[in-house]
N, C-alpha and C positions, 0 to 999 in steps of 0.2 A: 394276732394275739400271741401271748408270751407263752412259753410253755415252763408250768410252777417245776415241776420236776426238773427241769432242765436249772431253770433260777437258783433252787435250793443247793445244785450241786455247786456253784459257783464260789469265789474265794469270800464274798460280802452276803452276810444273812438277809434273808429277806424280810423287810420290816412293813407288816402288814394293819393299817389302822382300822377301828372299826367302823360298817359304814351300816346304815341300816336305809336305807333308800337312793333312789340315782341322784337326788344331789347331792348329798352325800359324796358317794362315791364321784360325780365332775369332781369337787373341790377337791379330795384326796388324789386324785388324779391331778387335778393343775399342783397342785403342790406338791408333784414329782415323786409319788409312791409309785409303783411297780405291781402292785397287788394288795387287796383287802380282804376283809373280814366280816361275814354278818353272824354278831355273835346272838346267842340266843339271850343268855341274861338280861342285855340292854332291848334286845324286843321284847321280851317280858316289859320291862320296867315303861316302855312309851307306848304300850296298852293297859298299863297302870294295873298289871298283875304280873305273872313269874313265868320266868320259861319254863315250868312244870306244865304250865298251861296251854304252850303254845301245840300247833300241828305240824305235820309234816307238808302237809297243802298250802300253808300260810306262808311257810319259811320259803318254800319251790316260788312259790308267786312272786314274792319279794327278790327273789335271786335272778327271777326271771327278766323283773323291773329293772332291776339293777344291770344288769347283763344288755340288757337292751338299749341303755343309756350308756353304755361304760366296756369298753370288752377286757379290763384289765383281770387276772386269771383272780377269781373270786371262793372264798374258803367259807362252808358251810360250819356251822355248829350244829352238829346235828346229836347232839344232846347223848342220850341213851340209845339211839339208834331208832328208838319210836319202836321197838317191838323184841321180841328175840330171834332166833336166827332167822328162821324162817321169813320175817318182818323184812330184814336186813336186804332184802330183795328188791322191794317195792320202792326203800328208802333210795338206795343206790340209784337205781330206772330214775325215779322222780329227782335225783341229786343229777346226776348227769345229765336230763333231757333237756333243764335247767341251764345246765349250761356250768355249773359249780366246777372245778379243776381240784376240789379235796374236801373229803368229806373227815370232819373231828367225831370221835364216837367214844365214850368214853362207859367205866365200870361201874354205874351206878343205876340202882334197883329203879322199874317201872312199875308204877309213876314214880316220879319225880317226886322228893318233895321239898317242902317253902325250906325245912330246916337244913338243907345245900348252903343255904343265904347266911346264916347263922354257926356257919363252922361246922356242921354235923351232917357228916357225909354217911350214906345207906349204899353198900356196894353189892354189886354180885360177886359172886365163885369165879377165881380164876380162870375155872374148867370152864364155864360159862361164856366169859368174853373172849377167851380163845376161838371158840364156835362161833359167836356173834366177828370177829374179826375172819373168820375163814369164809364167811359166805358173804361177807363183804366184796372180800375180794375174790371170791367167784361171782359177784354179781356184776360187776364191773364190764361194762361193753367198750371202752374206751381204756386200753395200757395205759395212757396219761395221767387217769386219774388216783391222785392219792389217797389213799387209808390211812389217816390220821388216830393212831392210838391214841386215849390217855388214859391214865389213872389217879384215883383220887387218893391213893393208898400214902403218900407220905404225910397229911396230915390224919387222913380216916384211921391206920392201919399204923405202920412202920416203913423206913427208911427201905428198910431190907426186904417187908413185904414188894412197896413199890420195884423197887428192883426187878424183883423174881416176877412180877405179874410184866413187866414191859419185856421183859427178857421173851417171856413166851408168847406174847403178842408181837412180837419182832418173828419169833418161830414161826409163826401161823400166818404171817406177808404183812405187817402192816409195815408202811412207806417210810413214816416218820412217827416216834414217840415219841407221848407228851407226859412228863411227869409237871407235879404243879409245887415245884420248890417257891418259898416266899425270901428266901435270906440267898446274899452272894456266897454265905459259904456252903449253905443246900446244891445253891448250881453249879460251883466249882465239884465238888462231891460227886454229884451223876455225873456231872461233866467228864469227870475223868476214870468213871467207871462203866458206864456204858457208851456203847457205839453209836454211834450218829448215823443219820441225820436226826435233834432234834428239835422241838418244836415248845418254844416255850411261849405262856401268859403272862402277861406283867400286869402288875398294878399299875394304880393312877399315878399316872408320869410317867409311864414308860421307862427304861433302864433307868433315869434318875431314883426312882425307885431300892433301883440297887447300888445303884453307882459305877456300873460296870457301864462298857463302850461298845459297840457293836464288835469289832475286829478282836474283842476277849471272848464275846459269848462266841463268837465264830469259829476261834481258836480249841473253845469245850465243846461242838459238837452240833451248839444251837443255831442250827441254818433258817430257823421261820423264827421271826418275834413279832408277838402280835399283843396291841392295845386293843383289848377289848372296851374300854369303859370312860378313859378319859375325853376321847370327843362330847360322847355324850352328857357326862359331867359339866363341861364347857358349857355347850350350850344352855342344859338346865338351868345352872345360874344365871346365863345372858335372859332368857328366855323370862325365867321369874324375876328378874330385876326390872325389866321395863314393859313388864303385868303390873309390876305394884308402883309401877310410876304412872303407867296409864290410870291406873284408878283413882289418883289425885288429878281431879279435873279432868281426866279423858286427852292428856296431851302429856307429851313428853319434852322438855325445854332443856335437857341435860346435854344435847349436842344442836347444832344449828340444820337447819331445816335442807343446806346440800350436801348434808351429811349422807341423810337418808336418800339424795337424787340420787348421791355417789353412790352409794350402796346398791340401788335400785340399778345403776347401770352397769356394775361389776356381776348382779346376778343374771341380767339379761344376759350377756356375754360368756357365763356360765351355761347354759340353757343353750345357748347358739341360736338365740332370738332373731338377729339379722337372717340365717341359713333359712328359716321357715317364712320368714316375709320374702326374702330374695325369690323363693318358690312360689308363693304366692302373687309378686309383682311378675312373673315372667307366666302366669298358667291365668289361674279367677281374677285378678286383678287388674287384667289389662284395660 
């Protein structure tokens, strides 16, 4: 297994897609990523409610799944940390046992709420997440694993706020910070005023988004970029386009019938279908 910390340091950022199950995560794997992402919003969203809602047990299972299919070093969204400091204990344990290689913890008040979705961010006190990020990283059993700060403060607060709050959460150990700039000239801005390593989210599309190239953001600082949203975007569309074609007649005629063999044996291969029958033809099966 790859070690993130080691990766991050390297000359090329690390570009992490979102995965929110192990197949998922096979595919981002065969298509030559390095490391992923289970972000919380999109598990919100494919239980058809909000990461406000989600646990800290739901998320560990998931990662567990994932991990057990996939050993690529896997990034936790672990929201508000699920508690205050004290909390930040249990989280960690349960993020590491897991098997997670970096935990995101970010400065917004518990619960959670829906209006995060809606642009309107509820943050804690500085002093607060400073505490929250120091017993993080005294929970931590495992040196490898990262403390992923972030803050919400450049659309919640101020430019400057943000600054001052990553500043002291860089004081108090965390690995990598994440501020949540939306414009290339926001990311140039941090970029060239705080110190790296950091850790940025991109919208749908990934740097196209910005316009920017990996070997720029690499250049400001941004060693993790991570798509949390667009895989799953993808699929929603695919997903509801041939729901609402199956419902005319209960058949779909839009592609030819070894379409879907094809498909059907690209996922077998995914899966390592043969590896468990070859097991079987040499053990039950004889």
């Amino acid at each position: 297994m790859s070690n993130l910390r080691a990766m991050i340091a390297g000359k090329d950022p690390v570009c992490a897609p979102l995965v929110l199950n192990p197949l998922m995560a096979k595919l981002a794997e065969e298509a030559g990523f390095s490391a992923l992402y289970l972000g919380g919003g999109a598990s919100g969203y494919v239980n058809t409610h909000l990461e406000a809602n989600l646990t800290l047990t739901e998320m560990a299972q998931a990662g567990l799944e994932i991990r057990a299919a996939c050993e690529l070093p896997l990034i936790l969204d672990a929201a508000a940390g699920w508690g205050d400091p004290m909390h930040l204990h249990r989280t960690v344990s349960l993020a590491e046992a897991a098997g997670f290689a970096a935990l995101e913890i970010e400065d917004q008040i518990l619960p959670k709420r829906a209006h995060h979705h809606a642009g309107i961010e509820h943050m804690v006190t500085l002093e607060l997440m400073v505490e929250k990020v120091l017993e993080a990283v005294a929970a931590r059993r495992n040196p490898e694993t990262l403390i992923i700060a972030r803050t919400n403060g450049v659309r919640a607060s101020s430019m400057d706020d943000a600054l001052r709050r990553l500043e002291a959460y860089r004081a108090a150990g965390a690995d990598v910070l994440l501020p949540l700039p939306y414009t290339a000239e926001d990311v140039r801005f941090i970029g060239e005023r705080l110190e790296g390593p950091l850790m940025l989210l991109l919208r749908p599309g990934g740097l196209a988004s910005l316009d920017m190239t990996p070997a720029e953001m690499r250049a400001l600082g941004f060693c993790l970029l991570i798509d949390a949203s667009t895989p799953l975007l993808a699929a929603y569309e695919a997903m509801r386009g041939v729901y609402a074609e199956m419902a005319d007649g209960f058949a779909v005629r839009s592609r030819p019938l070894e379409d879907w063999r094809d498909l059907q044996e690209a996922q077998h291969a995914t899966i390592d279908l043969q590896r468990l029958l070859d097991i079987e033809t040499r053990t039950v099966e004889k």
